[in-house]
C-alpha positions in Angstrom: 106.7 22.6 63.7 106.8 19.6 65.9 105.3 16.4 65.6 102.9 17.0 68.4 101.9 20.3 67.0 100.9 18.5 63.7 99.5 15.8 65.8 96.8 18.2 67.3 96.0 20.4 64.2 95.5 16.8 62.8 93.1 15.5 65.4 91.1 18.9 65.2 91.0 18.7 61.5 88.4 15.6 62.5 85.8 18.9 62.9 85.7 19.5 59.5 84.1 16.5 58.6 80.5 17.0 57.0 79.5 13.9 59.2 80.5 15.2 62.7 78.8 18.7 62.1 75.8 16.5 61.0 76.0 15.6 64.7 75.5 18.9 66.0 72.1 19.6 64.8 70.6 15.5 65.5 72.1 15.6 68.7 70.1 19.0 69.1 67.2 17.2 68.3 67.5 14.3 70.7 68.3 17.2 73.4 64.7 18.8 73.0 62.1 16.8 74.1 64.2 15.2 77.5 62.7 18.4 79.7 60.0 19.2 77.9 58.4 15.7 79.4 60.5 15.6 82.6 61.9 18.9 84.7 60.0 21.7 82.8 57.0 19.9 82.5 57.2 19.5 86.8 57.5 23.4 86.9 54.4 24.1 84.3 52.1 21.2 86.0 52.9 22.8 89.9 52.0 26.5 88.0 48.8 24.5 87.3 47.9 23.3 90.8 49.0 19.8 89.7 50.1 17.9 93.5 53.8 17.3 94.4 52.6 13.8 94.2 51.1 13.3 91.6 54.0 15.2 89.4 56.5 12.7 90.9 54.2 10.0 88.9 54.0 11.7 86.2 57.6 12.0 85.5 58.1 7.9 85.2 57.2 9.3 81.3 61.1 9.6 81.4 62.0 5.7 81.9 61.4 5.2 78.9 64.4 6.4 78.0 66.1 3.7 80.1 64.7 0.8 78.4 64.7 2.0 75.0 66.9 -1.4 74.2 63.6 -3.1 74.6 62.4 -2.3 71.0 66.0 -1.1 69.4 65.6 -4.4 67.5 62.5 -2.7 65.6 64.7 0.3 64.8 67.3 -2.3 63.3 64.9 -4.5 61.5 61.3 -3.4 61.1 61.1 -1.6 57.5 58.2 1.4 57.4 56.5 2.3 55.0 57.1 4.3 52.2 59.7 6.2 54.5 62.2 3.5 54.2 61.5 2.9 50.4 62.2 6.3 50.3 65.1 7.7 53.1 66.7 4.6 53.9 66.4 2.4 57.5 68.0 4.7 59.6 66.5 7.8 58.3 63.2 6.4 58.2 63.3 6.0 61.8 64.3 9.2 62.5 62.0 11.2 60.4 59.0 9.2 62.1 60.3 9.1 65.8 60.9 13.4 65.2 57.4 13.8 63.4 55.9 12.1 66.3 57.8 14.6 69.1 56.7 17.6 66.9 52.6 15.9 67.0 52.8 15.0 71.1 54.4 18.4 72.1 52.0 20.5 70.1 49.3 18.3 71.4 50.7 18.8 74.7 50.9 22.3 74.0 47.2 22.6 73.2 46.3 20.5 76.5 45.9 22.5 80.0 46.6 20.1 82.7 44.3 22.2 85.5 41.5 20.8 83.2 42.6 17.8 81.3 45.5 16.1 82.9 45.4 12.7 82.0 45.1 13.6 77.5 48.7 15.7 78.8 49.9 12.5 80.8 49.4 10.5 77.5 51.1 12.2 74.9 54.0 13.3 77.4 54.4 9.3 77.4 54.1 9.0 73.6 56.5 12.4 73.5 59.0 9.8 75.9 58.5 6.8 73.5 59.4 8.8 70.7 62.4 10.6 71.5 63.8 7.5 73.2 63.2 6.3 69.7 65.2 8.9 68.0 68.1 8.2 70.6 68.3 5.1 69.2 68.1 6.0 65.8 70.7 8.9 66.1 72.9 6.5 67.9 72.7 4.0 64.5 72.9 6.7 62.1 76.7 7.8 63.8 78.1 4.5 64.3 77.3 3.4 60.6 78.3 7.4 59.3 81.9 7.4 60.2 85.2 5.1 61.6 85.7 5.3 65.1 88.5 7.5 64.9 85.9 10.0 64.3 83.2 8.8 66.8 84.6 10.9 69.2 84.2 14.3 67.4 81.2 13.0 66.4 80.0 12.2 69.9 81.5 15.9 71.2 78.9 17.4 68.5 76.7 15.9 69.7 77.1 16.8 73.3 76.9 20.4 72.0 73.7 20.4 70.3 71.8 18.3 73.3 73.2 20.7 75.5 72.3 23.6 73.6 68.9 21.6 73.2 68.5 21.4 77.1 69.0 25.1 77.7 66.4 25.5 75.0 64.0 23.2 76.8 64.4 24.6 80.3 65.2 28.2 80.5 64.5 28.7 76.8 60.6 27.4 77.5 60.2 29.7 80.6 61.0 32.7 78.7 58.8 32.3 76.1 56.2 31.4 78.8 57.6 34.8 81.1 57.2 37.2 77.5 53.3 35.6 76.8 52.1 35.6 81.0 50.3 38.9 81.4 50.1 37.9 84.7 52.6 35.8 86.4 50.5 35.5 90.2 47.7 33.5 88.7 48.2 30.4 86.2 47.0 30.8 82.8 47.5 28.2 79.7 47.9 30.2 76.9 51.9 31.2 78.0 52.7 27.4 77.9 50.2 27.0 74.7 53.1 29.1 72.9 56.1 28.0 74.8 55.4 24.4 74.0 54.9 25.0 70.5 57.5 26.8 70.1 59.5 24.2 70.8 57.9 21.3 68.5 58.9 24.4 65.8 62.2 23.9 66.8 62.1 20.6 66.1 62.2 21.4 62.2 65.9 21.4 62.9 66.5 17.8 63.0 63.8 17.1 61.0 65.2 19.4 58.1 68.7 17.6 59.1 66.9 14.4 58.4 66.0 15.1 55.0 69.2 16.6 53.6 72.2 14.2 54.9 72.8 11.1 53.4 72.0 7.7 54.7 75.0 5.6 55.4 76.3 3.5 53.5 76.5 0.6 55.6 78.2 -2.8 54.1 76.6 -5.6 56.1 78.9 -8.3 57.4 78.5 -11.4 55.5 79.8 -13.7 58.0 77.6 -12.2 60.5 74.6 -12.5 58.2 75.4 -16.6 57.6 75.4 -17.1 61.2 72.1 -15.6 61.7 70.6 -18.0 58.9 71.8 -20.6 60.3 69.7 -20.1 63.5 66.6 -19.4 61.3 67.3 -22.0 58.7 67.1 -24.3 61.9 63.8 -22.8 63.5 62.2 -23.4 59.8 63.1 -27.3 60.2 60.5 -27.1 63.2 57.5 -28.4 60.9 55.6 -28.7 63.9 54.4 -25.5 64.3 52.3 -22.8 62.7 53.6 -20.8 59.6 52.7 -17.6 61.6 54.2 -18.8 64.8 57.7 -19.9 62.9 57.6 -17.2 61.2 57.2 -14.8 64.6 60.0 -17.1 66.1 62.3 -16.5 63.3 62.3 -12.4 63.6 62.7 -13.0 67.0 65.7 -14.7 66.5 66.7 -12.3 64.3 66.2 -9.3 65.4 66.3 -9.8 69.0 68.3 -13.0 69.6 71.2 -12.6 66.8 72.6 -9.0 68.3 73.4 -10.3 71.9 74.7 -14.0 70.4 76.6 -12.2 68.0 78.1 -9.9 70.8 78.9 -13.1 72.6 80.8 -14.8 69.9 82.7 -12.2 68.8 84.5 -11.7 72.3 84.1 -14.8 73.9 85.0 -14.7 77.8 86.3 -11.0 77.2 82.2 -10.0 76.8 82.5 -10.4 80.4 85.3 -7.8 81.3 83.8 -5.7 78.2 80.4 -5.7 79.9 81.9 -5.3 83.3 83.9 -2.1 82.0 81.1 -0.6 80.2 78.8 -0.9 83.6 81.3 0.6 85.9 83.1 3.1 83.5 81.0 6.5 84.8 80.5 5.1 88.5 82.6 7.6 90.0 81.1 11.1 88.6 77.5 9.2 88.1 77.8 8.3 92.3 78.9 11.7 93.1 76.6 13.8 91.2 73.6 12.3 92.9 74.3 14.3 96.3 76.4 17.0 94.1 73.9 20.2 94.9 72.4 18.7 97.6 76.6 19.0 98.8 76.6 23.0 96.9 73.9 23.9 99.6 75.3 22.1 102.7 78.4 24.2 101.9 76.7 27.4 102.0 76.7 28.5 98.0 74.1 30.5 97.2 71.3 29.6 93.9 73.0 32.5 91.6 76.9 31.1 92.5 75.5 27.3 92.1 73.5 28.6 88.6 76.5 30.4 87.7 79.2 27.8 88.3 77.5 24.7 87.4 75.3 25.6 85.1 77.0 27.9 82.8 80.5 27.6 83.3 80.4 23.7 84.0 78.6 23.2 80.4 80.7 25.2 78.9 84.1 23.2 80.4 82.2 20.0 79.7 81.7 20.4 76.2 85.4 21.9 76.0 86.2 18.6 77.5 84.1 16.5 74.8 85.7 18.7 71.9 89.1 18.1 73.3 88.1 14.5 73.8 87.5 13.8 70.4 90.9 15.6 68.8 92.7 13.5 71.2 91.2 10.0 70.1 92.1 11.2 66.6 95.3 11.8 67.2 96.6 9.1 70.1 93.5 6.4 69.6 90.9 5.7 71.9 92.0 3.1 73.9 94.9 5.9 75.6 92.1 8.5 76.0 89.9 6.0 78.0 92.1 5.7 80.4 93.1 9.2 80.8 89.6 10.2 81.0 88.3 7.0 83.5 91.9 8.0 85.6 91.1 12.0 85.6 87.3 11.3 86.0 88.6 9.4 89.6 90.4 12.3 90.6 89.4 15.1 90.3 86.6 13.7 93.0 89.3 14.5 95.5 89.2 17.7 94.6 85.2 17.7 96.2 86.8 16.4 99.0 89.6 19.4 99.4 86.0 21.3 98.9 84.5 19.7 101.3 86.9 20.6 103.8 87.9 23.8 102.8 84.1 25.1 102.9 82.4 27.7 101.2 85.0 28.7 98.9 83.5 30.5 95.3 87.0 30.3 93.8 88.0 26.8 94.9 84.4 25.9 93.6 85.4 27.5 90.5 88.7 25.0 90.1 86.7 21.6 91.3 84.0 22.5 88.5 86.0 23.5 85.6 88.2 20.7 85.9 85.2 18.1 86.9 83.5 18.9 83.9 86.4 18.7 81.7 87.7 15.4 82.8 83.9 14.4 82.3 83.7 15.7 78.8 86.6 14.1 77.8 85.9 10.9 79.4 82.4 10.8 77.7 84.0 11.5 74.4 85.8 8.7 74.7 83.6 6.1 76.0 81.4 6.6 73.1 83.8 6.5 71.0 84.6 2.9 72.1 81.1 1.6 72.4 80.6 2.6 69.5 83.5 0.6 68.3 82.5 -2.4 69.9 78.8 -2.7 67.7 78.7 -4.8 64.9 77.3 -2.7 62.4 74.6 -5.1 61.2 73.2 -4.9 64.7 74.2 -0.7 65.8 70.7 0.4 67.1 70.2 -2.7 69.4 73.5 -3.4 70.7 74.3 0.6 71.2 71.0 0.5 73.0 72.0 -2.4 75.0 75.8 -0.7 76.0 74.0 2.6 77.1 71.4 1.3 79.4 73.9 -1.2 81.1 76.3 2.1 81.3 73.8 3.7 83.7 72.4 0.6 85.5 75.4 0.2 88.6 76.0 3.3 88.8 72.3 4.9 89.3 71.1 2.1 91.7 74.5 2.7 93.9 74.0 6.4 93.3 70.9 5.7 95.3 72.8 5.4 98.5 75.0 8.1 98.4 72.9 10.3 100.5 73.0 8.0 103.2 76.4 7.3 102.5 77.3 11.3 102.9 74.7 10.5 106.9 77.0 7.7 108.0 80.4 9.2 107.3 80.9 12.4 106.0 81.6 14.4 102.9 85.1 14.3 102.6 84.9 10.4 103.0 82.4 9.9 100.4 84.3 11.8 97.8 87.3 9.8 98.6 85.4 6.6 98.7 83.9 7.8 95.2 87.5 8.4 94.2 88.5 4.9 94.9 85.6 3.3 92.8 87.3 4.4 89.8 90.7 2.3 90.5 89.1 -1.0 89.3 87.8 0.5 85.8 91.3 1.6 85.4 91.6 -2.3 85.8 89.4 -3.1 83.9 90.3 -0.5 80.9 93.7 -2.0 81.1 93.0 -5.4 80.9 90.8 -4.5 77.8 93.3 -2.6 76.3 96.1 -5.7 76.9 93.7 -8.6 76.5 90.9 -8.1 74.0 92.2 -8.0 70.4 93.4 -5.2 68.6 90.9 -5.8 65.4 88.1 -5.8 68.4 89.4 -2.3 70.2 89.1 -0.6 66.8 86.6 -1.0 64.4 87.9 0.8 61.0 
């Protein structure tokens, strides 16, 4: 058997690991509640005679997923009670942030919107907060579970339970709402009365996951911990002020303060081309999939081929790519796989542009999908992998948090041009201009593969 052949069996083998199955059922849990207070809440509050308008407010619940860095450093720092007596820090967070989805869905559940709107607003919100919560605490919970040679099996895991989540939270709830509608011309609550609790039920999976794993056994960095007390052995000199105020000062410092310093002194200048890399590492598919359907429909593919394609056999390729992902940074380390992923990420946005000019084409649509959504999975495996190995793990919540709202920053608020990109030029020349934006993070991975440390790459 060749050396290869053992190489892959070897980087598969990762699977087996109690800790990456773990993933499977948290990252289901994190996967729930995303729909349930964005897209599928749209479609039951428009059943309900809720305004176009008004629905478009209503679904700012979901930002709070992008500024769940705000108050990581709780989830790093702020002890509960009893629960982390009793489960540990990470677990603690998650059992709370999951008990709290499971009390705002079935309150949401038990709320009709064509009568009390704004009690549904609110605990959609508090449903937001508290997943965004969970994200955080998941994201902890992996990086201190397992080396980063096994981040990216982990992370490809998880991808499959949030996906599976997803479809559980979109056409999952409007089946159970289809079976209990006796009559599907008028609106009626009680359908989405048992749709929505059906799916706070389903929650039991991570919460059950929760209470059976094992918290991770973390080993704080000392050195990291003697800087930090040097900072709050300094504030304390500052006799000036009130005990309370010092005292508030001092957590900040921290909690909030310490993780970004820390980040900063452990890479020097390259926190700048780390920083840059992790903003610009998922512009091209990000950019792209902004006018992507929009594009489906201006070729001519009908809902069923676009349902079909996309939506079933495009998950299914990208979490073939995220598994394949994360047996190849076992085997080949993730620094290889990075670049592979950002470089095959790049190009196969040409293949929109053949697409584009091709036309309607089901079987050419077929090919740019598959391999777009494998080159995406394994890119994603990959990047998470490596963010995860550049947390210190006395600061994983925050500065995770930090790294995955910087990831999506450039390349949503570009992605907001892309339509009238697509009016000024044309298809074809967009894809190949979305192409070309992935030439500099091949730079950039480069120069962080050469230039930054090999201790820093990989954190064992």
């Amino acid at each position: 058997m060749s050396n290869t052949t053992t190489g892959f069996r070897d980087g598969f083998r990762l699977y087996r690991h109690p800790r990456v199955a773990t993933m499977l059922f948290l990252g289901f849990s994190s996967g729930l509640p995303l729909l349930l207070v964005f897209g599928t809440l749209s479609f039951w509050l428009r059943e309900a005679g809720v305004e176009r308008g008004t629905i478009g407010f209503i679904s700012w619940a979901a930002l709070a997923y992008g500024f769940k860095w705000a108050w990581a450093p709780l989830v790093d720092r702020l002890p509960l009670p009893l629960l982390t007596r009793t489960l540990g820090r990470r677990r603690a967070w998650l059992l709370a942030s999951q008990l709290t989805v499971v009390v705002a869905l079935l309150g949401m559940a038990f709320s009709d919107p064509s009568s009390n709107l704004s009690q549904l607003v609110v605990l959609a919100v508090l449903a937001a907060f508290a997943s965004a919560t969970q994200d955080i605490a998941v994201d902890a919970f992996r990086i201190e579970s397992a080396p980063q040679r096994i981040q990216a099996a982990m992370a490809s895991t998880y991808m499959i339970g949030y996906r599976l989540a997803m479809i559980s939270a979109s056409a999952g709830v409007l089946w159970v709402a289809a079976w209990f509608d006796p009559d599907e011309g008028s609106y009626q609550h009680l359908p989405w009365l048992f749709a929505y609790s059906t799916m706070a039920g389903l929650m039991g999976i991570g919460i059950l996951t929760t209470l059976i794993v094992r918290e991770p056994d973390v080993k704080v960095d000392a050195a990291t911990m003697a800087k930090e007390e040097v900072g709050a052995t300094t504030l304390r000199g500052w006799r000036s002020l009130p005990r309370r105020l010092e005292r508030a000062i001092e957590w900040m410092w921290r909690a909030v303060v310490s993780p970004f310093a820390d980040f900063l002194r452990r890479y020097r200048w390259h926190a700048l081309l780390l920083l840059a890399l992790i903003a610009t590492y998922r512009i091209s598919d990000i950019v792209l999939g902004v006018v992507a359907n929009i594009f489906y429909v201006d070729m001519g593919f009908t809902k069923a081929e676009v349902a079909n394609v996309t939506k079933v056999f495009g998950i299914a390729m990208t979490l073939l790519g995220a598994v394949l992902g994360g047996a190849l940074v076992g085997r080949f380390g993730v620094m290889r796989i990075l670049f592979i992923g950002a470089l095959l990420a790049a190009a196969t946005n040409l293949l929109f542009a053949l697409l584009a000019t091709v036309g309607h084409d089901l079987s050419l649509l077929i090919v740019v999908v598959g391999m777009d959504n494998l080159s995406g999975g394994l890119a994603s495996a990959a990047f998470v992998a490596y963010l995860s190995g550049l947390t210190n793990i006395s600061y994983s919540a925050t500065q995770y948090a930090l790294f995955s709202s910087l990831m999506m920053l450039l390349p949503k608020f570009v992605g907001g041009f892309s339509g009238t990109a697509v009016d000024a030029f044309s298809y074809p020349e967009f894809f190949v201009a979305t192409a070309l934006m992935g030439l500099p993070v091949l730079i950039l991975v480069w120069l962080a593969w050469r230039f930054v440390p090999a201790e820093e790459n990989v954190r064992d």
